[in-house]
KETI-349752 format. One record per residue (C-alpha): residue number from 1; x, y, z. Coordinates in steps of 0.02 Angstrom, whole numbers. Each point is the difference from the previous one (the first is absolute). Last residue first. Layout:
+---------+--------+--------+--------+
: vexdren :   east :  north :     up :
+---------+--------+--------+--------+
:     NUM :      X :      Y :      Z :
...
+---------+--------+--------+--------+
This chain:
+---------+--------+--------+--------+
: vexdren :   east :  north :     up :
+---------+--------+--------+--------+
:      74 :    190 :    668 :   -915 :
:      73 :    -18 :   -146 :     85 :
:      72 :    120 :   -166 :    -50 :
:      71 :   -121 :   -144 :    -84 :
:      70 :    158 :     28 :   -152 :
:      69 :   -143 :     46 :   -114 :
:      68 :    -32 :    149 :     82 :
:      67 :   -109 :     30 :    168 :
:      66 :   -130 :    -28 :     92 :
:      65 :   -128 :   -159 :      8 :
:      64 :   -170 :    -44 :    -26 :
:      63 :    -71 :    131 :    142 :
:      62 :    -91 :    111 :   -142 :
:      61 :    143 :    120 :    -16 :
:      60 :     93 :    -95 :   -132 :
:      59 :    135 :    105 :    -79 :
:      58 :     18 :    -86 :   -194 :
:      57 :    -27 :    172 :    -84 :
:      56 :     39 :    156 :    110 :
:      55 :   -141 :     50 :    134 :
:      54 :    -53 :    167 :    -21 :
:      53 :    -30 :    125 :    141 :
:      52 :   -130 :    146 :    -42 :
:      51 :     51 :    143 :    125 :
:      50 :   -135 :     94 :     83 :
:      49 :    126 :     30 :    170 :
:      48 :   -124 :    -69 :    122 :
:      47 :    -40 :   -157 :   -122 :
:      46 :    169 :    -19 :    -27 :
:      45 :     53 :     -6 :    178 :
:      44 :   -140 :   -153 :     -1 :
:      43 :     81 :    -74 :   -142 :
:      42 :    207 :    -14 :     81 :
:      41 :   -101 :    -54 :    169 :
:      40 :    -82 :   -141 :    -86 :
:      39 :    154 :    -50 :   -117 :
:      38 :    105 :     -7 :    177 :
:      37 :   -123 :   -125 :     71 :
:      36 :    -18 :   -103 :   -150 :
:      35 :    187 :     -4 :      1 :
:      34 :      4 :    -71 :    174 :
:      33 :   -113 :   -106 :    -57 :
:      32 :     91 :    -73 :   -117 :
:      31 :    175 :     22 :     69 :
:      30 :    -68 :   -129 :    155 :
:      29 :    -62 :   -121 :   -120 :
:      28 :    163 :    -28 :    -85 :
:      27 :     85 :     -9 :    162 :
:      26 :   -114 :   -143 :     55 :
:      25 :   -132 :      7 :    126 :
:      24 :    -79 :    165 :     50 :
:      23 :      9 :     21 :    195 :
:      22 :    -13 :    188 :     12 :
:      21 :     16 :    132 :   -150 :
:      20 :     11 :    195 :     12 :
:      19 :     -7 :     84 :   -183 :
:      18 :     70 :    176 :     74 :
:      17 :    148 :     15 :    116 :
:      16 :     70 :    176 :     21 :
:      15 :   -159 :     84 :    -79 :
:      14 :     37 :     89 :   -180 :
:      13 :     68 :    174 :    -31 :
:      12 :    148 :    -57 :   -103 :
:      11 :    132 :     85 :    124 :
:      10 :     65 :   -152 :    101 :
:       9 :     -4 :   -132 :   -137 :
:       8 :   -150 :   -133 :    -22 :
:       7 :    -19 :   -146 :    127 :
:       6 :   -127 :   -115 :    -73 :
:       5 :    -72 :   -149 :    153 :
:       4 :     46 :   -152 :     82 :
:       3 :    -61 :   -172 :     82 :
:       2 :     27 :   -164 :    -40 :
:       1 :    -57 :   -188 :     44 :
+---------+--------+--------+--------+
């Protein structure tokens, strides 16, 4: 079982520790939803802002998996 979350660099304006997982198993698993957590928070300041954000061809934000071809997030 694993627990983490996104640290961004001091300066970029986002929480300390954003995408907060407990207990997911498998490190795979873990990134997931940690990245689901991060792509949450990245739309919602969107929304505030009223900035469109794209997704770039072959990003899955549906839950089936993030990242390039490699499986590596991006």
């Amino acid at each position: 079982m694993l627990s983490g979350y996104a640290t961004f660099a001091n300066g970029s304006g986002m929480p300390a520790q954003i995408g907060e997982v407990r207990h997911v198993f498998g490190k795979k698993n873990a990134k997931e939803e940690i990245a689901k957590g991060v792509w949450e928070i990245l739309q919602e300041l969107a929304a505030k802002r009223n900035v469109k954000v794209d997704v770039k061809e072959g990003m899955d934000v549906d839950g089936e998996g993030f990242g390039g071809s490699d499986g590596r997030l991006v």
